[in-house]
C-alpha positions in Angstrom: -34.8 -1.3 -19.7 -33.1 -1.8 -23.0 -32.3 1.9 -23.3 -30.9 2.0 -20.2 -28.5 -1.0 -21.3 -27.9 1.1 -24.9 -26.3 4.2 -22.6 -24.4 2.1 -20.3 -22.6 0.6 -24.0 -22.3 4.3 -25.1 -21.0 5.9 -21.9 -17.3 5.8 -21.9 -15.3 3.6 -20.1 -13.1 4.9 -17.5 -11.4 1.9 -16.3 -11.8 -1.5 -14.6 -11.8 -2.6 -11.2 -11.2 -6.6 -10.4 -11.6 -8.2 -7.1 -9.0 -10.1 -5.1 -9.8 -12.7 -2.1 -7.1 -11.6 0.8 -4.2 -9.3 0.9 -1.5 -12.0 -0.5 -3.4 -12.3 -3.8 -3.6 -8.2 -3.7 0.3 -8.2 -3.5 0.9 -10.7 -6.1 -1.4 -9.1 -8.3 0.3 -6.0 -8.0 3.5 -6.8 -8.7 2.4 -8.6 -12.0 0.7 -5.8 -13.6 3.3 -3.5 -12.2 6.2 -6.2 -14.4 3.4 -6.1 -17.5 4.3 -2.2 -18.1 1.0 -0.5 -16.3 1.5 2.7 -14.7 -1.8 4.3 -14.1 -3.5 1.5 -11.3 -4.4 1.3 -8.0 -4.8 -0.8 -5.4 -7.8 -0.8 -2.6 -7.7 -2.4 0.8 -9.5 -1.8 4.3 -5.5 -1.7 5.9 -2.4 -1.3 4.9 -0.3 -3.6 3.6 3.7 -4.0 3.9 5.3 -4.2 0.8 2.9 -2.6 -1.3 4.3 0.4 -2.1 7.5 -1.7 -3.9 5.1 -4.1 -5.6 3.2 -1.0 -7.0 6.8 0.4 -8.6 5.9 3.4 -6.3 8.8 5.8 -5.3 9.4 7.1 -1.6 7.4 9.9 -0.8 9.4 13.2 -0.8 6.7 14.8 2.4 9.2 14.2 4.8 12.2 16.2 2.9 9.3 19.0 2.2 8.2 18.8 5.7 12.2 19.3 7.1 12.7 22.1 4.6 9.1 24.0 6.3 10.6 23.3 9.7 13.8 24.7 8.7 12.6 27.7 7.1 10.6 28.3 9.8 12.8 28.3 12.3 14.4 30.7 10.7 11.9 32.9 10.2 11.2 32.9 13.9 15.0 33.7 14.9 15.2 36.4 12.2 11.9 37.7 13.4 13.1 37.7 17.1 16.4 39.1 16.5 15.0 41.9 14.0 12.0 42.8 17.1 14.8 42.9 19.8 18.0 44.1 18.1 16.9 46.5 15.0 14.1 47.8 15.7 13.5 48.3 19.2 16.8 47.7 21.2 16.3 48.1 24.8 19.1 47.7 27.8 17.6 44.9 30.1 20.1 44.2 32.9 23.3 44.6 30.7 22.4 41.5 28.6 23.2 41.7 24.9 20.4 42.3 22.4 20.9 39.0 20.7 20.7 36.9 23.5 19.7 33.8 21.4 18.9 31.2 24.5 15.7 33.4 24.8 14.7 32.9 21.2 15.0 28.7 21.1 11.6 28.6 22.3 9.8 30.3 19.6 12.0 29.8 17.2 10.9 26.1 17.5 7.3 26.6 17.8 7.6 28.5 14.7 9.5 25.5 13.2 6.9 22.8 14.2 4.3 25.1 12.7 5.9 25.7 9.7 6.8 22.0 9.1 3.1 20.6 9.8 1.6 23.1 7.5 4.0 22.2 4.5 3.8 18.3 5.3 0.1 18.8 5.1 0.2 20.6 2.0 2.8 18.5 0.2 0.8 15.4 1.3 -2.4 17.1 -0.5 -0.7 18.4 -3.8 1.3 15.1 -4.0 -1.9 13.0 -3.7 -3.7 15.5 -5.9 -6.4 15.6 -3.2 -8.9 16.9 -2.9 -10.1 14.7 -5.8 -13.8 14.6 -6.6 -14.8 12.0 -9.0 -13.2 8.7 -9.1 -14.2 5.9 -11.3 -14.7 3.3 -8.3 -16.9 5.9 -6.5 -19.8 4.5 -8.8 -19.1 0.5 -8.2 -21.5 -1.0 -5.5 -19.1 -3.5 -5.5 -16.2 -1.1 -4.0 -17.8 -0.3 -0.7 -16.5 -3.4 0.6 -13.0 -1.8 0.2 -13.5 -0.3 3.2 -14.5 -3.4 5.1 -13.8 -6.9 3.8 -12.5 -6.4 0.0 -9.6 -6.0 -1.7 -9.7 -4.4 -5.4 -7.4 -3.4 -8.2 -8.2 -0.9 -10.8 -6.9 0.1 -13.8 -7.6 3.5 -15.3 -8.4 4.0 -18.6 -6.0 6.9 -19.4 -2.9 4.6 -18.9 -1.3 4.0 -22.4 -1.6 0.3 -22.1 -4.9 0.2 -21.2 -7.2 -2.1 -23.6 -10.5 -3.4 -22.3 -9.8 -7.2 -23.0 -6.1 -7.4 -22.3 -6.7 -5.6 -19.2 -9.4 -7.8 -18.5 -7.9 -10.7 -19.4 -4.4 -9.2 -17.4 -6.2 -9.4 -14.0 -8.4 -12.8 -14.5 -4.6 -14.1 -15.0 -3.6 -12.5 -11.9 -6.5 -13.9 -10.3 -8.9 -11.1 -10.2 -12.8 -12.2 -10.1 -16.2 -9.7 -10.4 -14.8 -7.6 -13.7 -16.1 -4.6 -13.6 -16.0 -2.0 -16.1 -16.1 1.2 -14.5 -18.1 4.0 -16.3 -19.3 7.6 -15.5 -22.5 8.1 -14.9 
């Protein structure tokens, strides 16, 4: 039993994770440790929660930009593509209509669009969220599987150039934060 407490004091720390009782307290905490400098946090709730985003100090996400350059591009791909097929390289005569008749092409050229826009969304989303991510800190608290049910948790990594174990300890029992846990790998 003791050496199993002597590796837990020798195992680096990774960062801390403090419970909150509802999603107000969540908020509040939020902001405060967003205004006391802390970058590298996170906050874990069963729902969403409006405002959350602003009381982080998190930016607007740039998917949907990404995601209207993809469609973009691939609509014209699909023109391009349709035009090249029926005006370059095999031009055919059909009832005296012209070889870029472009009314024809709005369908595909949209599908191609909507494909195109979906697949860079969905890879924007991943790259931007650095997913898929493996290992996380909270993956080894027993205490954070209520984050997907009833609880609501902050945590604070340990690479964040602020971090210090008791004033980030003593950061979230200010902000109301209860069960500390420091969060090492195992």
């Amino acid at each position: 039993m003791e050496d199993a407490m002597s590796n837990s004091s020798t195992m680096k720390v990774e960062g801390i994770l403090a419970r909150f009782e509802n999603p107000g307290e969540l908020l509040t905490a939020a902001r405060k440790i967003r205004d006391a400098g802390y970058r590298k946090f996170d906050c874990h709730s069963p729902f969403p929660i409006h405002g959350m985003d602003a009381a982080m100090g998190l930016k607007r996400s740039p998917v949907g930009w990404i995601a209207g350059a993809g469609g973009f591009v691939g609509t014209s791909i699909g023109l391009v593509l349709q035009w090249w097929t029926s005006s370059v390289a095999y031009p055919v005569v059909i009832s005296g209509k012209p070889f870029f008749s472009y009314q024809a092409y709005l369908l595909i050229s949209f599908a191609f669009g909507v494909l195109f826009a979906g697949a860079s969304a969905l890879v924007a989303m991943l790259a931007l969220n650095r997913l898929p991510r493996l290992f996380h800190p909270v993956f080894y608290s027993d205490r954070f599987t209520r984050a997907s049910d009833d609880g609501f948790f902050v945590s604070i990594e340990a690479d964040d150039s602020l971090f210090d174990i008791e004033e980030s300890k003593a950061l979230l029992e200010s902000v109301g934060g209860k069960d500390m846990e420091e969060l090492r790998r195992q």
